[in-house]
C-alpha positions in Angstrom: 12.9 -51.6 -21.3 14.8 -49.5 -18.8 13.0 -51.8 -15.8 14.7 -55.3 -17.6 18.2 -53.2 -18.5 18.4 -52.1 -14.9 17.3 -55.6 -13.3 20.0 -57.5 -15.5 22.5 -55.8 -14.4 21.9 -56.1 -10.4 21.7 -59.3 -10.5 25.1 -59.6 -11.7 26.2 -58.2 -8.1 27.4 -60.4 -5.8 26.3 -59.3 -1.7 23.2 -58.0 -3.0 22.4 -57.7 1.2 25.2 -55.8 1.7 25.3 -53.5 -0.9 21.3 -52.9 -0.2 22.6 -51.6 3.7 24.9 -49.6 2.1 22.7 -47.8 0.1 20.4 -47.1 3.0 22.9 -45.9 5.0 25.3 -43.7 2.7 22.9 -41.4 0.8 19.7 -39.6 0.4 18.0 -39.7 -3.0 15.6 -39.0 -5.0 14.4 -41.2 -8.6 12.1 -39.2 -10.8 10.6 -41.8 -13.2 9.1 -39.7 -15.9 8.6 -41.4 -19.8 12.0 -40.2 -20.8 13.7 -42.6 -18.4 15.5 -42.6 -14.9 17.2 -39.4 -13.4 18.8 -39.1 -10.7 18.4 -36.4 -8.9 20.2 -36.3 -5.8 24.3 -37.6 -5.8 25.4 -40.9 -4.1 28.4 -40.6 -1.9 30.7 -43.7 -1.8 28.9 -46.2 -4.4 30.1 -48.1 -7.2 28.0 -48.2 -10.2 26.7 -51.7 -9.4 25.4 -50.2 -6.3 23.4 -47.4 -8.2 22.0 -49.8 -10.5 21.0 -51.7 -7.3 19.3 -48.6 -6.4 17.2 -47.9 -9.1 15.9 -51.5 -9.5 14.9 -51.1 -6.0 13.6 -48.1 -7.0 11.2 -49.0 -9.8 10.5 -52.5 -8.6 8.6 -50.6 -5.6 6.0 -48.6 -8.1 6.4 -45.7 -6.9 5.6 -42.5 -8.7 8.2 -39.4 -8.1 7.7 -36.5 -6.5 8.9 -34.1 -9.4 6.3 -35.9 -12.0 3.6 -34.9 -8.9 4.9 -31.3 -8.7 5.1 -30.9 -12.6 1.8 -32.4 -13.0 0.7 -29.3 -10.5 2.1 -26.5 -11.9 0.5 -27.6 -14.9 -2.8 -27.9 -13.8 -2.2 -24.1 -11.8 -0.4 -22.0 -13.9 -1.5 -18.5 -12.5 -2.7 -19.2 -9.3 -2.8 -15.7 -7.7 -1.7 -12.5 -6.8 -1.7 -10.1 -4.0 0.0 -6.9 -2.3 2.8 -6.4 0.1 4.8 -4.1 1.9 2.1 -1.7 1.8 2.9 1.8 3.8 -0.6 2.0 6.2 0.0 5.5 6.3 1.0 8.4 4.6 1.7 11.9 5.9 1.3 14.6 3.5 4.8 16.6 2.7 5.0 20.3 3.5 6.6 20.7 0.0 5.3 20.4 -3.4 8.3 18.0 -4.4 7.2 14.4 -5.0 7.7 12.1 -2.3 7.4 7.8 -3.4 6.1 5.1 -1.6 7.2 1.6 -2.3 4.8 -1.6 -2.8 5.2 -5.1 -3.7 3.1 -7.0 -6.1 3.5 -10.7 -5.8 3.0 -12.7 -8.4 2.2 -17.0 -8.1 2.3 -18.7 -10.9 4.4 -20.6 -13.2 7.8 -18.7 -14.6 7.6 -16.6 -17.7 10.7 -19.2 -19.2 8.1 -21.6 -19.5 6.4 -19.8 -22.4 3.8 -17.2 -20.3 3.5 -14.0 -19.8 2.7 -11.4 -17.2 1.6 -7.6 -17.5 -0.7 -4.9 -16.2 -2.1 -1.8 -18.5 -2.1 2.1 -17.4 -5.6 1.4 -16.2 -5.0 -2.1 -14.7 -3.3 0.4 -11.6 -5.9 2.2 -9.8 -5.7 4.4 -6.8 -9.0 5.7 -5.4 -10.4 7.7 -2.8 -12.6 6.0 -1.0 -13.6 7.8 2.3 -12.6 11.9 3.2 -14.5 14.6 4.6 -18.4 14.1 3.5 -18.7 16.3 0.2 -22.3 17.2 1.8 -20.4 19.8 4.4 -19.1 21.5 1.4 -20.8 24.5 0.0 -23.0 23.6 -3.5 -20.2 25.7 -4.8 -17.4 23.7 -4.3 -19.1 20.4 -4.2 -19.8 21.5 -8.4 -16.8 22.1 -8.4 -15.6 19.1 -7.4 -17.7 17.1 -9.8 -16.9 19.2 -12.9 -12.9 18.9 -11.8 -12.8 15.9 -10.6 -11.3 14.9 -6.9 -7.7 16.2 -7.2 -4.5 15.3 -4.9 -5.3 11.7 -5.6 -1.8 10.0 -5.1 -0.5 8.4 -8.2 0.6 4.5 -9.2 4.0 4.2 -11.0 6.2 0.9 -12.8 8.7 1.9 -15.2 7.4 -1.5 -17.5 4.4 -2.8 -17.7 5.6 -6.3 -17.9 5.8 -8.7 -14.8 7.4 -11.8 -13.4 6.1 -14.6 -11.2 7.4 -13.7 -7.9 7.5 -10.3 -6.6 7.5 -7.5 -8.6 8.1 -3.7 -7.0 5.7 -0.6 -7.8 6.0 3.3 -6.5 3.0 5.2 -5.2 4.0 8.9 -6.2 2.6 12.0 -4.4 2.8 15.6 -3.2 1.8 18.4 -0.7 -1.4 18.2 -2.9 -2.4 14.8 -1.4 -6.1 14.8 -0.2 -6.1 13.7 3.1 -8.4 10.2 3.5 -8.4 6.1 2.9 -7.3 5.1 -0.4 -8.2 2.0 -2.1 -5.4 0.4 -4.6 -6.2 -1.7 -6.9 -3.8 -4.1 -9.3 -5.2 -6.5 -12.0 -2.9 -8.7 -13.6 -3.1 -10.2 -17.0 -1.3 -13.9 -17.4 -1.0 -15.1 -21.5 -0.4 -18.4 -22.1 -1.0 -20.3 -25.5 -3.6 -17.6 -26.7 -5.5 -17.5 -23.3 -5.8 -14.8 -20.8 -6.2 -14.7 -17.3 -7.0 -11.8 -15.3 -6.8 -11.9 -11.5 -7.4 -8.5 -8.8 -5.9 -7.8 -5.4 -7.0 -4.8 -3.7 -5.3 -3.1 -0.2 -6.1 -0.2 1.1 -4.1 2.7 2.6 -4.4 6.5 4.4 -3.0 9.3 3.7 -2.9 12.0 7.2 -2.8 15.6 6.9 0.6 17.4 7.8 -0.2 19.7 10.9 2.9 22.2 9.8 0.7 22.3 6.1 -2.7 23.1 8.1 -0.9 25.4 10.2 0.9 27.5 7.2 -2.4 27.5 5.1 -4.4 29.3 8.5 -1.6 31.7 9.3 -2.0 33.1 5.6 -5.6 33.5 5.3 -6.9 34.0 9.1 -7.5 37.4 10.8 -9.4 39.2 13.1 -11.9 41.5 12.4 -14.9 43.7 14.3 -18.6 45.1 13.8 -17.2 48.5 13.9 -13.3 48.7 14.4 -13.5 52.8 15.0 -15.7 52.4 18.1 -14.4 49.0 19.6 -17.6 46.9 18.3 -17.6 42.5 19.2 -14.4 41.5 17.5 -14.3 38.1 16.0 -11.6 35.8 15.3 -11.7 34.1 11.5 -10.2 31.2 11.4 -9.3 30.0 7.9 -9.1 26.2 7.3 -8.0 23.1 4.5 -11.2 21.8 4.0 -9.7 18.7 5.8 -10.3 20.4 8.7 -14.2 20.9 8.6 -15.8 19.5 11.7 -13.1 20.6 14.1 -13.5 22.4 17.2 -11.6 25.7 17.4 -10.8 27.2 20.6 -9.5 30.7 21.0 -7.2 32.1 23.3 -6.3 35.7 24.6 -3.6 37.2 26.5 -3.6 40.9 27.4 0.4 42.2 27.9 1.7 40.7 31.0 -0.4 38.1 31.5 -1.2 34.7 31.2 -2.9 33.1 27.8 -6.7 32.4 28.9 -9.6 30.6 27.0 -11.8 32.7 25.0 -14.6 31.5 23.1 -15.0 27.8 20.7 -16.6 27.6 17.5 -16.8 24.8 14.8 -14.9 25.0 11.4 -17.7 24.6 8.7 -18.5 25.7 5.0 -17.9 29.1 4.0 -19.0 31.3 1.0 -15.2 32.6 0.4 -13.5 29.3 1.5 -14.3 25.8 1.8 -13.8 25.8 5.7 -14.2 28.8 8.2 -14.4 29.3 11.6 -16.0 32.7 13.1 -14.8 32.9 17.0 -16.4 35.7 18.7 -14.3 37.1 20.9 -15.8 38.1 24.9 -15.2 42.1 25.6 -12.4 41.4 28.2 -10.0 40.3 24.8 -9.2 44.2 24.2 -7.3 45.8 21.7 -3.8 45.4 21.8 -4.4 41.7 23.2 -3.1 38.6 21.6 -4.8 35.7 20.4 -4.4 32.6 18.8 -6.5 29.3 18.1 -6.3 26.1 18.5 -7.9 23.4 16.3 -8.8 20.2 16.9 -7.7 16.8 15.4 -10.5 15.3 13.0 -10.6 11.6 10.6 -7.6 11.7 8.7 -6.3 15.5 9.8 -3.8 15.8 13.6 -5.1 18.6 15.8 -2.5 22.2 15.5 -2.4 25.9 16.4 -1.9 29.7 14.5 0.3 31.8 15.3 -0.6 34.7 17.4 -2.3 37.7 16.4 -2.6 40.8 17.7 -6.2 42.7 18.2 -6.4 45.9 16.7 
């Protein structure tokens, strides 16, 4: 019907030539033919109505099929077509505070808007964040690596959204941690859940991020726990250095360094932080005879996998 309206009145035009140049040359359009009729979808600059009318004969007469019905016809067919993360920090340093620092993530979305009747949402559990690589447990003592197991692994940076509802497009999330934060690589993991006429579709992006050990931390926790000690302090017996570690640290080399008063610091001794009865990581630095009472020392530890390399303080041998 709206082919033989349309043709009926274009041929009541007279310079059907020169009003088909002038359509060429005056606009760019668009017809969506779709089973409701003709829109246009694009304005004409300069045309009478007979020349639109022109235009949409031309139009239909050629057969052609729109480009909207095509794009409609596709979002149809791929409602929820994926998701994935973005904007993903690579790296997180621990804070030397027990305040909560946040880290900002994006979560996008693709898929046809919620308008059209769908809806989008994650659960509590749909958010993950695990630990997927740190020190290896096995350098622990049996002690703490129960311990571990019965407590679970703590310091494990946290997901956060205020709602759990979504939109299709991009969609902002807070990772959420402290001074606590184990040093290693982190997994996240975000399902999403897409409703749509009593159907649910569930779709997973993973990324993965690391989280570095803060050197001022490392260095606060050894000045507060290491010391010196000896065999038999009354008669000058071997004195040793203790070096007292985060458990991030295990594996490191540790290098001592004495001064006597007026001269120059000098390398000691080296040792290797590893598993301790008392602590989780120790270092016992034996100390050669020329480090004397009265001498200074201090110790230097190594960088290791997800932990910077730092230094004590200096302590005096009494």
């Amino acid at each position: 019907m709206y082919r033989e309206q349309v043709s009926e009145v274009a041929l009541r035009i007279d310079g059907e030539d020169d009003a088909r140049e002038r359509i060429r040359s005056a606009m760019i359009w668009r017809i969506a033919w779709s089973g409701n009729g003709v829109q246009l979808m694009r304005g004409v600059k300069g045309l009478t109505g007979y020349a639109v009318a022109i235009l949409v004969a031309f139009s239909l007469a050629a057969g052609g099929v729109a480009p909207a019905a095509a794009d409609e016809s596709a979002n149809g067919g791929a409602e929820f077509a994926g998701v994935r993360i973005s904007s993903l920090p690579a790296k997180l340093t621990q804070p030397t505070k027990g305040r909560d620092r946040q880290a900002r993530f994006r979560v996008n979305v693709s898929g046809s808007p919620t308008a059209d009747g769908g809806r989008y949402w994650v659960k509590p559990s749909d958010v993950r964040i695990e630990l997927v690589d740190y020190i290896n447990p096995s350098k622990l003592s049996a002690k703490w690596r129960r311990a571990d197991l019965r407590n679970g692994v703590s310091g494990i940076p946290q997901p956060w959204r205020p709602s759990e509802d979504l939109e299709a497009g991009v969609n902002s999330f807070k990772i959420l941690y402290d001074s606590s934060a184990r040093p290693g690589k982190y997994e996240l993991r975000v399902k999403v859940r897409h409703q749509v006429d009593g159907t649910t579709t569930v779709k997973e992006t993973r990324a993965t991020f690391t989280v570095q050990a803060n050197p001022s931390a490392s260095r606060k926790w050894s000045n507060s726990h290491s010391w010196i000690t000896c065999a038999d302090c009354y008669f000058s017996g071997p004195r040793r250095a203790v070096l007292v570690a985060p458990e991030w640290q295990l594996g490191a080399k540790v290098t001592a360094y004495c001064k006597a008063q007026g001269k120059k610091w000098r390398k000691a001794a080296t040792a290797k932080v590893k598993k301790g009865a008392t602590y989780k990581a120790m270092a016992r630095i034996k100390l050669p005879s020329r480090c004397k009472v009265g001498d200074k020392v201090y110790l230097k530890v190594a960088k290791v996998k997800y932990a910077p390399k730092y230094q004590t303080k200096a302590m005096r041998i009494r």
